[in-house]
GUVO-225373 format. One line per 8 residues: number of its first residue (from 1); for each residue x, y, z of N, C-alpha, C. Coordinates in steps of 0.1 Angstrom, whole numbers, m for minus. Example, Ala and Ser with C-alpha at 12.3 -4.5 7.8 and 13.67 -1.06 7.14 Angstrom:
REM residues 2
1> 132,m57,78,123,m45,78,132,m33,78  128,m22,71,137,m11,71,129,0,79
REM end
This chain:
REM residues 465
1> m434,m846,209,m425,m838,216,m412,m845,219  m413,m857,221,m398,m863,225,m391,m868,211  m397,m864,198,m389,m864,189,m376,m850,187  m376,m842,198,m366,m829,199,m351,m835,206  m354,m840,210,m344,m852,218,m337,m860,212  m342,m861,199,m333,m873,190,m321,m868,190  m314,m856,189,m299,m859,189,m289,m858,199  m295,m864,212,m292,m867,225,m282,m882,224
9> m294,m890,217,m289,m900,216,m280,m910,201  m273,m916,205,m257,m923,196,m267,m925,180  m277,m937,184,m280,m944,171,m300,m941,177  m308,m941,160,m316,m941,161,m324,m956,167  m320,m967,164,m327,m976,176,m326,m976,192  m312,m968,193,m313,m964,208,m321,m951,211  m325,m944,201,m338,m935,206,m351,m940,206  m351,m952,198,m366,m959,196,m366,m966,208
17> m363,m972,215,m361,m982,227,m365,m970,238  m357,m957,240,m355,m949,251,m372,m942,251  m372,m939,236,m388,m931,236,m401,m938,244  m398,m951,242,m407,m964,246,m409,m964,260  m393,m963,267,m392,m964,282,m398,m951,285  m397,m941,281,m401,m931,285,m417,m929,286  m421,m932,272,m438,m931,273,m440,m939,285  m437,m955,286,m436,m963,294,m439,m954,309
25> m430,m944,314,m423,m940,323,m439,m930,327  m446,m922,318,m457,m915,319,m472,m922,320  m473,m931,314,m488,m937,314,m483,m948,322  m475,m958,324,m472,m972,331,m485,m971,340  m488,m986,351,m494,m981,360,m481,m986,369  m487,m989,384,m477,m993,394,m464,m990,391  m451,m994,398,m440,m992,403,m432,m993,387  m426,m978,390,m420,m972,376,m406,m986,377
33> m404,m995,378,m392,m1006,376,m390,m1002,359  m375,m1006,355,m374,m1013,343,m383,m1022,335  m387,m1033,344,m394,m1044,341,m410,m1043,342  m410,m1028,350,m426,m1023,348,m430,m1020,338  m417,m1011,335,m421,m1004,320,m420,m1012,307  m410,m1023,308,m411,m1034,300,m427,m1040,294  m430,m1038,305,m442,m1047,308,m451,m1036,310  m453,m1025,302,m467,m1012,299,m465,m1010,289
41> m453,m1018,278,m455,m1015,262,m453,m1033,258  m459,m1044,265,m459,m1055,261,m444,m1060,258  m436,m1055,261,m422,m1063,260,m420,m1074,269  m431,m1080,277,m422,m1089,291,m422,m1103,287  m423,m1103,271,m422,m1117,269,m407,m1120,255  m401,m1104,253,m393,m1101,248,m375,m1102,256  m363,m1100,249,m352,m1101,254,m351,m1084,265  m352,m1083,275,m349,m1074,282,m336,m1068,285
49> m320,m1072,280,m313,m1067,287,m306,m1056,279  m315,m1051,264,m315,m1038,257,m316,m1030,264  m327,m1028,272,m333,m1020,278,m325,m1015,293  m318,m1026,298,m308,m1021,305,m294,m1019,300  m292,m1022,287,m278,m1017,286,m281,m1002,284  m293,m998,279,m295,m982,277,m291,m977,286  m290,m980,299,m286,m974,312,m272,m975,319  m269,m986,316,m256,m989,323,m249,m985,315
57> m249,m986,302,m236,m980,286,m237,m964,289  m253,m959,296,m249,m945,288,m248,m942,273  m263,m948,269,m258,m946,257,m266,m932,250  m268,m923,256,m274,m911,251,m268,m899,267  m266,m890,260,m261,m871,267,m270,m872,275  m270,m871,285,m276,m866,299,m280,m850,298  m264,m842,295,m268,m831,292,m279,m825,281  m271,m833,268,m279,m830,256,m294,m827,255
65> m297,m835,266,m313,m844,266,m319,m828,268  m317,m822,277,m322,m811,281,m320,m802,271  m315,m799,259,m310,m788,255,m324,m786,243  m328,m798,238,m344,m787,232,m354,m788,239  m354,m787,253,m365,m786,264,m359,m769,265  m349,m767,264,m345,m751,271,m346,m746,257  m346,m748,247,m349,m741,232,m362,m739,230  m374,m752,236,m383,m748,238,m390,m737,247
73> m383,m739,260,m387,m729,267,m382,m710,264  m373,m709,258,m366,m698,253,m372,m690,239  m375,m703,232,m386,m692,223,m401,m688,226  m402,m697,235,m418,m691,241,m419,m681,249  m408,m671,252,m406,m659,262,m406,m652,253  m410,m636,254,m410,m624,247,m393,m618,247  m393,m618,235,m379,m609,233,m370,m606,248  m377,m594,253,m370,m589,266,m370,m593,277
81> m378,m601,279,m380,m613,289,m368,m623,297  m365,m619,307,m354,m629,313,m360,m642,316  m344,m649,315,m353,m667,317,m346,m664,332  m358,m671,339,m359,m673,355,m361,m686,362  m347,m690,364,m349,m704,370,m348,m705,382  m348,m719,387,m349,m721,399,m339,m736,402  m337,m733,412,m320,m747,416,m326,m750,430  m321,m761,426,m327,m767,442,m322,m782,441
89> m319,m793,454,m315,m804,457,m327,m810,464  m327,m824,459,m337,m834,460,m331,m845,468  m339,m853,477,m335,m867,480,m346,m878,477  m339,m887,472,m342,m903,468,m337,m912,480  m348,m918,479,m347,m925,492,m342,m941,486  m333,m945,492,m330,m961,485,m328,m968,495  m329,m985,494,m326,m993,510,m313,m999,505  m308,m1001,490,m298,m1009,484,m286,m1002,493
97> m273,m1011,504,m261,m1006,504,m247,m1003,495  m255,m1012,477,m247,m1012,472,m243,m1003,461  m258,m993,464,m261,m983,452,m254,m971,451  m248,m969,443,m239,m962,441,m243,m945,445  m240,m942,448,m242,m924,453,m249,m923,467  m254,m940,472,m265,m934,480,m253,m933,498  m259,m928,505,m256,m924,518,m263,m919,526  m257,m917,538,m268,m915,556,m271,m896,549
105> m281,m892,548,m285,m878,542,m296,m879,552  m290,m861,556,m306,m856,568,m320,m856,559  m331,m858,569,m344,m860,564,m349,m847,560  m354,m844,551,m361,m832,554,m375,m830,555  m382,m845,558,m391,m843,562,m389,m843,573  m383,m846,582,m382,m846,597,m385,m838,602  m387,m840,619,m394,m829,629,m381,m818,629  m386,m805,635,m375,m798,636,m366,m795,650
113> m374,m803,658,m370,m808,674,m362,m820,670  m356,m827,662,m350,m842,660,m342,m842,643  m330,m845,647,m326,m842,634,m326,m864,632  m331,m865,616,m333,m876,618,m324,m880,600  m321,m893,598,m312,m894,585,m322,m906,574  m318,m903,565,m321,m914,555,m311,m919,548  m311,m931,542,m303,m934,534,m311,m933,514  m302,m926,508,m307,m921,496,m297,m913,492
121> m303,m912,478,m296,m906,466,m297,m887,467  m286,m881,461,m290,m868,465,m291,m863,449  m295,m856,442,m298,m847,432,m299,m834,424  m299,m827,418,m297,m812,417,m306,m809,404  m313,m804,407,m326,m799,398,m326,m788,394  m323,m782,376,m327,m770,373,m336,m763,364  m347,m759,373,m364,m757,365,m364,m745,358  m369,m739,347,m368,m728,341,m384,m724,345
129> m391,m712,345,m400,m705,348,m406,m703,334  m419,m707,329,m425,m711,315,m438,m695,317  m441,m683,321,m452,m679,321,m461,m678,314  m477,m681,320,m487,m688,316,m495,m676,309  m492,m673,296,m497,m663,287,m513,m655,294  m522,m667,296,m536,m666,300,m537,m661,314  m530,m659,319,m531,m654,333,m520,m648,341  m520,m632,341,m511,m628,346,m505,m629,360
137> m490,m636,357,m481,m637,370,m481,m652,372  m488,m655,364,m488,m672,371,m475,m682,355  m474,m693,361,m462,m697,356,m459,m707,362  m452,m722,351,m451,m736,359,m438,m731,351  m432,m745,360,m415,m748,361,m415,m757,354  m406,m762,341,m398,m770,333,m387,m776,336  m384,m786,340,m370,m791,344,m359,m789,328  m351,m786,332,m344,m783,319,m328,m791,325
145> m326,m792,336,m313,m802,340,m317,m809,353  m310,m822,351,m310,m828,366,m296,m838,364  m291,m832,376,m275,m840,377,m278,m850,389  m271,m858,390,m262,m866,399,m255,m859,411  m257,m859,421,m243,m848,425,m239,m857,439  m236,m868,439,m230,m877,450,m221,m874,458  m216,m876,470,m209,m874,482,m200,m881,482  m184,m881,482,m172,m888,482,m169,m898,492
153> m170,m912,494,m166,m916,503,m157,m917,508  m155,m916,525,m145,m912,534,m139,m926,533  m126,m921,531,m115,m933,532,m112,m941,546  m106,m948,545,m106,m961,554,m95,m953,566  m90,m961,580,m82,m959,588,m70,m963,579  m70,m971,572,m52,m976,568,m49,m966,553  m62,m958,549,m55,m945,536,m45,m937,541  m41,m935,528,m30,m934,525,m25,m914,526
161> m19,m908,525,m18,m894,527,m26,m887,513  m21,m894,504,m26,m891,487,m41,m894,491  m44,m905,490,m61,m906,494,m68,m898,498  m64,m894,513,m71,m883,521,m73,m870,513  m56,m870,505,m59,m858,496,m68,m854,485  m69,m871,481,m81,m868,472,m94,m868,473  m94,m874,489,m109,m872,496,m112,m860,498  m102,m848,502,m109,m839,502,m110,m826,491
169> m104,m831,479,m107,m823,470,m121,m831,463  m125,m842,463,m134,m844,459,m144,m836,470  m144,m834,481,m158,m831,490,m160,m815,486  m148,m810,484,m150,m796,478,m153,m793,466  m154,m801,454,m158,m799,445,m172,m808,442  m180,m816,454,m191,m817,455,m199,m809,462  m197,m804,468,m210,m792,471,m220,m791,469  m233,m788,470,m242,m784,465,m236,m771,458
177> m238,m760,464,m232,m746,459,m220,m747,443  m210,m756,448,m206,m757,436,m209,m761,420  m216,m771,427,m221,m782,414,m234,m774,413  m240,m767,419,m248,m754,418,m246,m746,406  m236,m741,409,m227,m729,401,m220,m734,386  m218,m748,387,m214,m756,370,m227,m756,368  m238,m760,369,m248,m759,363,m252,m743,358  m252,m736,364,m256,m722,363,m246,m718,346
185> m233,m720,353,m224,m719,342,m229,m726,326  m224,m738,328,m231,m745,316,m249,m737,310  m255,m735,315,m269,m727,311,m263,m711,304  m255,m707,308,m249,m695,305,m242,m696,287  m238,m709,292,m228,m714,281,m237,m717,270  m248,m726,273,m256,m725,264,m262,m720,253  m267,m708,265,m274,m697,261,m267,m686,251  m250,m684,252,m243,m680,243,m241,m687,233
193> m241,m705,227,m241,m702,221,m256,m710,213  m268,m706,219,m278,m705,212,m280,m686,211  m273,m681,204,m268,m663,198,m282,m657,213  m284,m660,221,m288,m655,233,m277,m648,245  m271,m642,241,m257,m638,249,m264,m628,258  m271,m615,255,m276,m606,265,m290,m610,272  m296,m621,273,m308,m626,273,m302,m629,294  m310,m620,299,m305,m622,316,m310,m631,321
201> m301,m639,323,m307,m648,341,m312,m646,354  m320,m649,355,m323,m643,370,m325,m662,380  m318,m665,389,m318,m677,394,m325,m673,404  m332,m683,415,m336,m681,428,m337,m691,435  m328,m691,448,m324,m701,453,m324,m696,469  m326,m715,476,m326,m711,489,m314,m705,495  m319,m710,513,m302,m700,518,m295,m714,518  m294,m726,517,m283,m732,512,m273,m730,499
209> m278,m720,494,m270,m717,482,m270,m702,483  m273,m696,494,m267,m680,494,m256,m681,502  m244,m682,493,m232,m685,504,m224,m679,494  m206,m677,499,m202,m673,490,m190,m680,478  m193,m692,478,m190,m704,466,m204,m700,452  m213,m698,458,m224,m700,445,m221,m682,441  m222,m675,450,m226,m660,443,m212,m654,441  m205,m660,441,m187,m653,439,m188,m663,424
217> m194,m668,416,m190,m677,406,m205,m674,400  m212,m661,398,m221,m661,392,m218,m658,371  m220,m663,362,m219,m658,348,m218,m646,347  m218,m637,341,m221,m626,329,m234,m627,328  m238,m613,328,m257,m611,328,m263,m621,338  m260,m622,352,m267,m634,355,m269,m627,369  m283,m626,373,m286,m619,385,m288,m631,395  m284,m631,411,m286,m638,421,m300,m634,432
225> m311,m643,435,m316,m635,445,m314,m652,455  m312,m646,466,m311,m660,479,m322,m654,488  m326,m663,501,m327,m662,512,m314,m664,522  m316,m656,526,m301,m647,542,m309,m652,555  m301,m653,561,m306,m655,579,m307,m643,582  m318,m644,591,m323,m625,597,m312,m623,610  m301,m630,608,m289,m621,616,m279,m621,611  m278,m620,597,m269,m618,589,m263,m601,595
233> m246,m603,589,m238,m593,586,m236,m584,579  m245,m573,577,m243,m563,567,m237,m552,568  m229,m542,561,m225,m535,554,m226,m523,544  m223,m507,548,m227,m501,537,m211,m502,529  m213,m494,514,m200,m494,507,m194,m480,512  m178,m489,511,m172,m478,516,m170,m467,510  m167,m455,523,m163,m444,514,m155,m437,504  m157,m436,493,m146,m431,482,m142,m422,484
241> m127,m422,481,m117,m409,485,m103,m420,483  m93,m411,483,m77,m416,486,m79,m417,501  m67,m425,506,m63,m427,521,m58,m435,526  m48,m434,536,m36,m441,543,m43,m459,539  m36,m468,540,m33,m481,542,m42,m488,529  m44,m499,526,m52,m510,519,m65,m503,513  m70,m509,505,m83,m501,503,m98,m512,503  m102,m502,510,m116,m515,515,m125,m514,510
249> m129,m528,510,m141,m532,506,m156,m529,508  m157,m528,523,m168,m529,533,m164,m519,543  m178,m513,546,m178,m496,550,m185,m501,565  m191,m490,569,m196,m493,584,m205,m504,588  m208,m508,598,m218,m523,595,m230,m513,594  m244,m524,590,m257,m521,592,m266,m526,604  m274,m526,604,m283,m534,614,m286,m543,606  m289,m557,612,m293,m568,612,m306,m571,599
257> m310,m584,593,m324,m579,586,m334,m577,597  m336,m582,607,m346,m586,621,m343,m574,620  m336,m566,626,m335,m552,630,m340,m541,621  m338,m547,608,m342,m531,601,m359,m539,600  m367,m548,599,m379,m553,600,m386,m543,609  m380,m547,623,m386,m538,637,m382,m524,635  m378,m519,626,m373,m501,626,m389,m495,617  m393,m486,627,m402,m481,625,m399,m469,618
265> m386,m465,612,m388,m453,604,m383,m453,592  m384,m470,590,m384,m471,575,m391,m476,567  m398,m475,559,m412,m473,556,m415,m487,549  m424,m489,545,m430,m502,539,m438,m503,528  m434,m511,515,m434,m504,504,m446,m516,502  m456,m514,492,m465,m525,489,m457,m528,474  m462,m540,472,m457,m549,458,m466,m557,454  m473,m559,446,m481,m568,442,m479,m576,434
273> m481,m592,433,m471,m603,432,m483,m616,429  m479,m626,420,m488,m636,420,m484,m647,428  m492,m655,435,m487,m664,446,m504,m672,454  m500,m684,452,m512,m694,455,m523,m687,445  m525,m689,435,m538,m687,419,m542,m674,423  m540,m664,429,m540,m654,427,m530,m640,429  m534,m630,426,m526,m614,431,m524,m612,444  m512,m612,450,m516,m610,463,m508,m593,468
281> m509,m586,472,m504,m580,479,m494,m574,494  m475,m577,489,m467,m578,497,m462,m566,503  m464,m563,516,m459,m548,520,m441,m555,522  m428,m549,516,m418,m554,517,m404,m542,521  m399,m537,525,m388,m532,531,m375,m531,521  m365,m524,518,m357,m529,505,m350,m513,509  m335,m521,514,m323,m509,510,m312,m512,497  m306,m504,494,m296,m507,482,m288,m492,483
289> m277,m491,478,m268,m507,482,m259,m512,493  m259,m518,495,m252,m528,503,m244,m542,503  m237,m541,512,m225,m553,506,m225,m566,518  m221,m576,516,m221,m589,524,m209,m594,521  m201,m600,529,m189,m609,532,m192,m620,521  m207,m629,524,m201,m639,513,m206,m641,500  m211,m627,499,m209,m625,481,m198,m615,474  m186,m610,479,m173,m603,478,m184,m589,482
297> m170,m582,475,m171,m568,470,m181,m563,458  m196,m569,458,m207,m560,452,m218,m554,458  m225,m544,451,m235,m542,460,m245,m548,456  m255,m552,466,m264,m556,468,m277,m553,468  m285,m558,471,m303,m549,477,m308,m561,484  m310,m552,495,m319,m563,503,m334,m561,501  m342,m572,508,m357,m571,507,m359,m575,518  m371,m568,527,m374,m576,533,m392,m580,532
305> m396,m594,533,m407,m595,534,m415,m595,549  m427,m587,548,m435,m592,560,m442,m601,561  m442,m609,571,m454,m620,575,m463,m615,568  m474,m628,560,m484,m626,557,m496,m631,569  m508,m622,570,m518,m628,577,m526,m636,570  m529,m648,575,m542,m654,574,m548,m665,583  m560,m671,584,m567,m676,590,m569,m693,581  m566,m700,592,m565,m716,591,m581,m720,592
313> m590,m708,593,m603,m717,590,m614,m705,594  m626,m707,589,m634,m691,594,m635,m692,605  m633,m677,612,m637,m675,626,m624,m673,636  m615,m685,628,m605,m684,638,m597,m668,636  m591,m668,646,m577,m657,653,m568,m657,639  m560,m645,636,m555,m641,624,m538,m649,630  m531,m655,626,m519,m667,623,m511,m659,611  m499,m655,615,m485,m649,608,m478,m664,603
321> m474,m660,591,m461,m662,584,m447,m660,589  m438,m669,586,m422,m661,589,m424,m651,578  m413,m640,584,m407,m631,575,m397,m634,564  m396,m633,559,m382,m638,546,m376,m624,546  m360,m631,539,m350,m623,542,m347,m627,525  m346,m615,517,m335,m621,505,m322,m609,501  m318,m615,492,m305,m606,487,m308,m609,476  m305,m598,462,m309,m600,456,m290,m588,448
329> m287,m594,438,m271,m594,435,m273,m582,423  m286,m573,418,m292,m562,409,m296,m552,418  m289,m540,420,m294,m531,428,m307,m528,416  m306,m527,405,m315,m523,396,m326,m532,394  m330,m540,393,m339,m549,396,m352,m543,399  m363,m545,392,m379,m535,396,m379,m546,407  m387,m542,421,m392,m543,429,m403,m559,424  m413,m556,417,m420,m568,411,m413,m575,409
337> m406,m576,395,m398,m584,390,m392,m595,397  m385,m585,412,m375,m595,421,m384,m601,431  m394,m600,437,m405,m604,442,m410,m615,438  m415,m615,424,m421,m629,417,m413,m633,414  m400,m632,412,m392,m646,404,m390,m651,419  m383,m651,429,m383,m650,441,m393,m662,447  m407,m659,443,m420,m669,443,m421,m678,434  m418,m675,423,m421,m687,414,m406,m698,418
345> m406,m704,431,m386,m708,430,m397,m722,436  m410,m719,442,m418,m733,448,m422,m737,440  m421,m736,426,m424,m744,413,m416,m754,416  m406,m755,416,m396,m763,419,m401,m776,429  m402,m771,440,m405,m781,448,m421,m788,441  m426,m784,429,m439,m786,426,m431,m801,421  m422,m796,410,m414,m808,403,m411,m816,410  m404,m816,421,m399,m827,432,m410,m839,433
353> m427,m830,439,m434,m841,447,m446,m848,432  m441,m837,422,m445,m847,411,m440,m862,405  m427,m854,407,m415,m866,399,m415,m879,412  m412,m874,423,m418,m887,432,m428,m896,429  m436,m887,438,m454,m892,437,m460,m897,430  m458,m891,419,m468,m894,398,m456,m904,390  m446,m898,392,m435,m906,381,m429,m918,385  m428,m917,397,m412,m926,405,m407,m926,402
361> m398,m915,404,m382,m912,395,m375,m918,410  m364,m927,406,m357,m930,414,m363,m946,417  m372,m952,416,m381,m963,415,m372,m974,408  m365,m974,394,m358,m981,387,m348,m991,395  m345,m1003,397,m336,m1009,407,m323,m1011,399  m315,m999,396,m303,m999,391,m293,m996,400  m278,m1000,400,m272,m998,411,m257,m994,407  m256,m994,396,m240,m992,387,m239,m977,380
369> m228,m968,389,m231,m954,384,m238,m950,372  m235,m952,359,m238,m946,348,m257,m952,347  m261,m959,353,m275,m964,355,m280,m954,363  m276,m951,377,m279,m942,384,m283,m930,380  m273,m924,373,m277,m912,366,m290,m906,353  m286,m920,346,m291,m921,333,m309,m928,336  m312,m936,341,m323,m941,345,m333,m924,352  m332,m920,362,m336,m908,364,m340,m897,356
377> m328,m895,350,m329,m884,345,m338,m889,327  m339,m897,323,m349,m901,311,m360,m897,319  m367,m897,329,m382,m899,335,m381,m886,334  m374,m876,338,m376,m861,344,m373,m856,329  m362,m857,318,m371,m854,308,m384,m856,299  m387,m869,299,m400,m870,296,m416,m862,304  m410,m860,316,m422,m854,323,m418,m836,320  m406,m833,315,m407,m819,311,m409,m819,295
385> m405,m829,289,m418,m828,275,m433,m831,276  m437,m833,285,m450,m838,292,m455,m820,295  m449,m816,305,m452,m801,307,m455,m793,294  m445,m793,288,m448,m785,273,m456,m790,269  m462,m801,261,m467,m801,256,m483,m799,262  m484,m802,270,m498,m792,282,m499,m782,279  m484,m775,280,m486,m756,279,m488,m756,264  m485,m763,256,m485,m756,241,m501,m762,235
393> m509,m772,241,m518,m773,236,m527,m773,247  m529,m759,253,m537,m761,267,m553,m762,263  m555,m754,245,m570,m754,242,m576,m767,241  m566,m775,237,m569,m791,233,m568,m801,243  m564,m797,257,m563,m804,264,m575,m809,272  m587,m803,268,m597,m807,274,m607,m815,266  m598,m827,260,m605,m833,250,m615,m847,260  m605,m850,270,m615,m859,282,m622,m849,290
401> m637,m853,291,m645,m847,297,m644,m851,312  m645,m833,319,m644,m834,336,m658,m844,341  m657,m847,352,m668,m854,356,m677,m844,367  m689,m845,369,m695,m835,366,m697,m824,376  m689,m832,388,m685,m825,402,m672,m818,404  m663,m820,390,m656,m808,395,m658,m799,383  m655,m785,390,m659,m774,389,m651,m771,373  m651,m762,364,m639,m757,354,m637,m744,360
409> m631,m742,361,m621,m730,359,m610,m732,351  m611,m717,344,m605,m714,330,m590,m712,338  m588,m700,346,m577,m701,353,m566,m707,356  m571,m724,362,m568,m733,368,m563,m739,360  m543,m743,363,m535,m748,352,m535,m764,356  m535,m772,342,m538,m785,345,m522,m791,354  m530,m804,361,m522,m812,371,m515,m820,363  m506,m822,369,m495,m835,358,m502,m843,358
417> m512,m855,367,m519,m864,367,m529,m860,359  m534,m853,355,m548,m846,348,m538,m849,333  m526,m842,332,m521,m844,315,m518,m858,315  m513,m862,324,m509,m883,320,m522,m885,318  m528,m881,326,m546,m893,322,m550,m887,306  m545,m872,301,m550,m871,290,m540,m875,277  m530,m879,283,m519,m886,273,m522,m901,271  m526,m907,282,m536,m921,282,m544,m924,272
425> m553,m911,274,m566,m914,270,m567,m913,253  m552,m905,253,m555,m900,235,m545,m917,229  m538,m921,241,m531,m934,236,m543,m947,232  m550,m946,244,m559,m959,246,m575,m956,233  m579,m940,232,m588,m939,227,m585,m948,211  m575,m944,206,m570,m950,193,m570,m964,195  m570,m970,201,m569,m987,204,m580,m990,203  m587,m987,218,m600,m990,216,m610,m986,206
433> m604,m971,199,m614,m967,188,m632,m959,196  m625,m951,206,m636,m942,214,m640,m931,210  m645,m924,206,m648,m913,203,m646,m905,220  m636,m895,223,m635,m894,234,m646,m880,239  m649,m869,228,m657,m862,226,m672,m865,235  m674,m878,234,m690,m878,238,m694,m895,245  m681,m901,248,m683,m911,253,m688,m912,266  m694,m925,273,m702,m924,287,m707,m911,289
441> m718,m909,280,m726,m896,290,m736,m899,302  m739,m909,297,m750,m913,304,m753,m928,312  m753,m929,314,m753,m947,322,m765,m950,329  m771,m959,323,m787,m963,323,m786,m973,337  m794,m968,349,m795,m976,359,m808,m974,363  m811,m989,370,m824,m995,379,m822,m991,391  m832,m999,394,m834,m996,405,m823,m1002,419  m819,m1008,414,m810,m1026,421,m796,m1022,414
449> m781,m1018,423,m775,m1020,416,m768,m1033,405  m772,m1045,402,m774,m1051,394,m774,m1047,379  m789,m1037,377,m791,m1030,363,m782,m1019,362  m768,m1017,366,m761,m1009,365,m751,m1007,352  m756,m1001,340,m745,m1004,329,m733,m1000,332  m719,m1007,331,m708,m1001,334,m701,m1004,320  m697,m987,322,m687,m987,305,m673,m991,311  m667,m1000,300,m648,m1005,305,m644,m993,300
457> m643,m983,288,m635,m976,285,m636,m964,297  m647,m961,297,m650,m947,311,m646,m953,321  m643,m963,329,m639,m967,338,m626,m966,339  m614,m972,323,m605,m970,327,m593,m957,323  m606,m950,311,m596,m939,311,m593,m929,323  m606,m931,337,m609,m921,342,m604,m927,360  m596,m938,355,m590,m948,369,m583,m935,379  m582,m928,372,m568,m919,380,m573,m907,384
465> m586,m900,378,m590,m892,378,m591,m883,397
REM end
């Protein structure tokens, strides 16, 4: 799979080196370092500073990289099928004060009584939505971009008038929302010209990005759904006709989303939607059209969702959900349609505590911008060629046998750690020469653990299991 990639990079030995780091980057064990991964393909007794110049030269498209991960994901959708992605910003945690991008950034794991900071790298993530043929409504996320998106540092007491000025055109054209919306763009751009010009976007994004920088700068064919504050400012469209003075935009206010939730005479529509491995059923609320201040002069449709009930353990008292509020920039839009893409946007965060937890993205101790960028984003493509190829050979993926306490379900889409250990196992099986089909079935033991036969190969394909 990471042969799609080759024309990302300048020269073919700088793709042979990068492929290396990357497998490196998926099976490694311990701390994803340079010098880790040096040292998971036998290089640590070799010249190492190839391997860093791959990073600090920039010697392969950042953008590029992604572009047959999104070819892949684009032919595996049906003709009429919109690609549905998801945007979202990440933090990397660093202790270096010399590393470039990083700064005091709120925690977001923090309490919500205590606003608390870290120092770390910030990021911008954009996952495309893959649906999982075998099971309707269900669907994993593909990272198809990940930028850089750093914070400009605030100039000194003795800058200069020009400085300040450039301090603050850099803080406006860092944004999340903005650098949101070049991404969005560039995917647009893509997509035209891979001869996909009417092929619709549907994005879904939190309420940090429902503002009106990201949805005033949306493409051509490109539908917006956000989450809104439930005391947002709404608006019906005004009324048409000629008449004295300017002509407006925005007609009488509405009530509130809280408010139209608690209105008992507007009815409640059910929708049925995939969410946690199964069908769930959303009773949801939905006017159209309507207009908002900070997405201009279009109309809109709102949704509203109801708390879901459930119970944190048998027996116990029934426990509510918040309500969600979205906007959604397609008064046309089926009801399902805008519901599930909507849900599938926590794929996203699926990618986040993967690429942490499993990969160590951000682990590399690089500190010189073009490293920063470049080191990262190799791992997050390799783990979205890692996805595909899971999805494209899901029959074959069960060539390591489960052990015998967990359950199968056919349903049940494999874990990133479940595909590394099976990308391992088809690495290591070849080495060792295992038949992986029928190895350790059985293990002959006494009575004394002593007489315990222990297999090395079952032990270590299955270390992670």
């Amino acid at each position: 799979m990471f042969e799609l990639a080759r024309p990302a990079f300048s020269q073919d030995r700088t793709f042979e080196r990068a492929r290396i780091l990357a497998i490196s980057s998926l099976v490694g064990f311990g701390r994803k370092t340079i010098s880790g991964l040096l040292c998971a393909t036998s290089q640590q007794f070799c010249d190492w500073s190839a391997a860093y110049r791959i990073f600090e030269r920039k010697r392969f498209d950042t953008i590029a990289l992604f572009d047959p991960i999104r070819h892949e994901v684009i032919e595996r959708l049906e003709q009429g099928d919109p690609l549905v992605i998801m945007i979202d910003d990440t933090l990397i945690r660093k202790r270096g004060r010399k590393v470039y991008g990083a700064a005091w950034r709120k925690d977001p794991l923090g309490p919500a009584f205590n606003t608390n900071f870290v120092w770390g790298q910030r990021f911008l993530q954009t996952s495309a939505a893959l649906p999982d043929k075998t099971v309707a409504g269900q669907a994993r996320a593909i990272p198809i971009g990940f930028t850089h998106a750093p914070t400009p540092v605030k100039p000194g007491k003795k800058a200069t008038d020009q400085q300040w000025a450039e301090y603050r055109a850099q803080k406006k054209s860092t944004k999340l929302p903005y650098v949101g919306a070049q991404a969005l763009a560039r995917l647009r751009e893509g997509l035209d010209k891979d001869k996909q010009p009417k092929r619709r976007i549907i994005v879904s994004v939190d309420g940090s990005f429902t503002n009106r920088t990201f949805f005033r700068n949306l493409p051509h064919d490109t539908t917006a759904i956000g989450r809104i504050r439930k005391d947002a400012r709404l608006y019906l469209p005004p009324a048409q006709g000629p008449g004295p003075g300017r002509r407006r935009f925005y007609g009488d206010p509405m009530p509130t989303p809280e408010q139209i939730r608690q209105n008992e005479s507007i009815p409640w529509v059910e929708v049925r939607a995939f969410a946690a491995r199964k069908i769930h059923s959303f009773e949801i609320k939905t006017i159209a059209p309507l207009r908002w201040r900070g997405a201009g002069p279009q109309d809109l449709r709102l949704v509203v969702i109801r708390p879901l009930a459930y119970r944190p353990r048998k027996g116990a008292r029934l426990l509510y959900r918040e309500a969600a509020y979205l906007l959604c920039t397609d008064t046309e839009l089926p009801l399902d349609r805008l519901l599930q893409s909507y849900l599938w946007r926590w794929e996203v965060e699926l990618n986040f505590r993967d690429e942490k937890t499993v990969l160590g993205v951000g682990e590399p101790q690089v500190r010189v911008p073009a490293a920063v960028e470049t080191a990262p984003t190799l791992t997050v493509a390799a783990y979205a060629l890692l996805l595909l190829a899971g999805t494209r050979y899901k029959q074959r993926a069960t060539l390591l046998p489960p052990p015998r306490w967990r359950l199968s379900d056919p349903s049940a889409r494999d874990s990133t750690a479940k595909l590394i250990n099976i990308f391992r196992s088809q690495l290591w099986g070849r080495a060792v020469g295992v038949n992986l089909g029928h190895f350790a079935d059985k293990t002959i033991s006494g009575a004394k653990p002593c007489l315990l036969n222990m297999s090395l190969p079952s032990a270590a394909f299955y270390a992670i299991k």
